[in-house]
C-alpha positions in Angstrom: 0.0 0.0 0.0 1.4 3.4 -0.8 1.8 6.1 2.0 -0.6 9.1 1.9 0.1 12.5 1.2 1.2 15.1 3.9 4.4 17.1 3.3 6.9 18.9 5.6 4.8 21.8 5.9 1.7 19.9 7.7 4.5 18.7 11.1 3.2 19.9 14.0 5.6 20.2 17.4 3.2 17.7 18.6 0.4 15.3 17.6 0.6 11.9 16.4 3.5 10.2 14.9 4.7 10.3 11.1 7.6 9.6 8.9 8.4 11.3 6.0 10.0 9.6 2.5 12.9 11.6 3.2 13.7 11.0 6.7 14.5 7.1 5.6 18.0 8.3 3.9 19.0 10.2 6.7 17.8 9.4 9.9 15.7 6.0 10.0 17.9 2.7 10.1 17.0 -1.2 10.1 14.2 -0.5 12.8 12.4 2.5 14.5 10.5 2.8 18.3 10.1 6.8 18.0 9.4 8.8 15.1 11.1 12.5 14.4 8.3 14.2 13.5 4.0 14.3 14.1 1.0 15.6 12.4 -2.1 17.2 13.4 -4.8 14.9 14.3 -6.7 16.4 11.2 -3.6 15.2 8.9 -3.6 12.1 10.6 -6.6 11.0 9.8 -6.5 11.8 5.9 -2.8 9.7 5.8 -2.0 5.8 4.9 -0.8 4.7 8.7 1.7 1.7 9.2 0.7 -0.6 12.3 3.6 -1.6 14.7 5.6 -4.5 12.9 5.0 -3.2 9.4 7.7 -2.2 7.4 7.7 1.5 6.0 9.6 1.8 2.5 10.7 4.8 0.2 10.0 4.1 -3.1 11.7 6.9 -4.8 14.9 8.0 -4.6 17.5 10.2 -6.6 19.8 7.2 -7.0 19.4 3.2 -7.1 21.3 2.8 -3.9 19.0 4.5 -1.8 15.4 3.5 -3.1 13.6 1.1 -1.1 15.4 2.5 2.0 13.0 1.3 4.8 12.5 0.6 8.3 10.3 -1.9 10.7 8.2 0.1 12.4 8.2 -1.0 16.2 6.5 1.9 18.2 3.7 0.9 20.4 1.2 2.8 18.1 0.3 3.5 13.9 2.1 6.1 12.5 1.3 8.3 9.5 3.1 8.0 6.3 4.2 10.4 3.8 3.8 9.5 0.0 6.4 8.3 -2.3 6.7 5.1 0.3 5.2 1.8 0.6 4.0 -0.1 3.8 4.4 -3.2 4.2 2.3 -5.7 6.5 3.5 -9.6 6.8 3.4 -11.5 9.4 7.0 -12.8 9.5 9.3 -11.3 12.0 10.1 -7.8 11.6 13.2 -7.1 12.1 14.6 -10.2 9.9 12.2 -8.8 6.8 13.8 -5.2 7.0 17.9 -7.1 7.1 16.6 -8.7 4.5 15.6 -5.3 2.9 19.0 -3.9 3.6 21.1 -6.9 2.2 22.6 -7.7 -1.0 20.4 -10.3 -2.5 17.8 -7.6 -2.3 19.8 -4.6 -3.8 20.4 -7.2 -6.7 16.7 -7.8 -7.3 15.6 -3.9 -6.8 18.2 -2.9 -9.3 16.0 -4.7 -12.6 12.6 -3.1 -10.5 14.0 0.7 -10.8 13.1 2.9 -13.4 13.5 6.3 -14.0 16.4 8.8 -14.6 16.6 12.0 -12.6 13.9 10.3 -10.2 14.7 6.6 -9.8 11.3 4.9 -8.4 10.5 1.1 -7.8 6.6 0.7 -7.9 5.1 -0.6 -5.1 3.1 -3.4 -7.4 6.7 -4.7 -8.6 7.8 -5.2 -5.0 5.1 -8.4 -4.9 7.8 -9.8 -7.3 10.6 -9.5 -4.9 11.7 -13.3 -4.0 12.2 -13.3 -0.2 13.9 -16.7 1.7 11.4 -16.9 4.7 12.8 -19.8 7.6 10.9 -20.7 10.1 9.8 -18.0 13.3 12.2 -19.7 15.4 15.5 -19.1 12.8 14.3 -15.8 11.5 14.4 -14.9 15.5 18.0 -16.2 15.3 19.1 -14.5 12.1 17.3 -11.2 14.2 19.4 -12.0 17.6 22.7 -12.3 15.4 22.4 -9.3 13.4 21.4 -7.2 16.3 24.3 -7.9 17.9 26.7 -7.0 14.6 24.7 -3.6 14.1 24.9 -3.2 18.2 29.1 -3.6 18.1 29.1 -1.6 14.4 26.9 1.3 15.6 28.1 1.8 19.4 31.6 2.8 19.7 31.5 2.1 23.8 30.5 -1.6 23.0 32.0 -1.9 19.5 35.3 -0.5 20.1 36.5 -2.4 23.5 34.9 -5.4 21.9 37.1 -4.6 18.5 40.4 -3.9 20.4 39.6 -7.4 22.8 39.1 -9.4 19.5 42.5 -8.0 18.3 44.2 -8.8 21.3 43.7 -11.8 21.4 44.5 -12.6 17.9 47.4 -11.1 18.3 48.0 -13.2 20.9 47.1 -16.3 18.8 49.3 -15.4 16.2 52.2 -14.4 18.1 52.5 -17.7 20.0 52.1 -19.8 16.4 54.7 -17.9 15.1 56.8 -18.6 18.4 56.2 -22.2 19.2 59.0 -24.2 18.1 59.7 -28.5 19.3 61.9 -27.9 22.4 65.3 -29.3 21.6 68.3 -29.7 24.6 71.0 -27.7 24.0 74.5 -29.7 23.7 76.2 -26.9 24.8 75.7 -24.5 27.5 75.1 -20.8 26.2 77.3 -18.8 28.9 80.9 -19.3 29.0 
């Protein structure tokens, strides 16, 4: 389903939650509990809204790389959304359907789906063709648990960093002793004289 269409002039410094198209190139990442911005309740209520779990997707872009930028929406309550993006309701997990929206097998399959030349767009009836690898609940949870805990050591330099420096330490270690572990061999000789 496409997004509605409010524009940066209808934010209000309070109301209900939205997202705009543009905010998913520079602020929103793999997965969202707060939005930046709101609407009047009088905007609200004329806009397409995502539900918690959805995915929210902007189909237009000014380059290849950055259409279908998205987020899972995981706020405790429906958001509106701007046009020029596409929600997405499933019922898998997620977070493992919006990795999957960031990872290369997708960018692959987006890239034949993009037309366009000073606006690149991928139409929200050509994203039913995208070919998605679905495990079960119980692996995508996994997949989920494993990723979050890559994008928590990339993204948080108190975490990332110490853990970085320890995981270089200790191959460093590794490595050193390999290098330095020779079969022990008595001397004939003494060494001092």
């Amino acid at each position: 389903m496409r997004g509605g269409n409010f524009q940066k002039k209808d934010f209000a410094e309070h109301g209900k939650p939205c997202i705009h198209y543009g905010q998913m190139y520079t602020h929103f990442g793999v997965y969202a509990y707060k939005t930046l911005t709101f609407v009047n309740d009088e905007v609200f209520a004329k806009s397409k809204t995502a539900k918690p779990g959805d995915i929210v997707m902007a189909v237009t872009s000014e380059n290849v790389e950055d259409v279908c930028s998205c987020t899972a929406w995981l706020g405790d309550e429906e958001i509106a959304i701007s046009g020029h993006t596409a929600i997405i309701s499933h019922n898998q997990n997620a977070k493992y359907m919006s990795y999957f929206f960031h990872s290369a097998s997708f960018f692959e399959q987006k890239k034949r789906l993009a037309h366009g030349t000073k606006v690149i767009e991928v139409t929200p009836s050509k994203l039913g063709s995208i070919e998605i690898m679905l495990p079960t609940m119980a692996e995508q949870e996994r997949i989920v648990s494993i990723l979050d805990r890559f994008d928590a050591l990339c993204s948080d330099l108190n975490i990332g960093l110490p853990a970085e420096i320890e995981a270089r330490q200790k191959q460093y270690e590794y490595y050193r002793d390999k290098l330095l572990h020779f079969p022990l061999k008595r001397m004939r000789e003494p060494m001092t004289k």
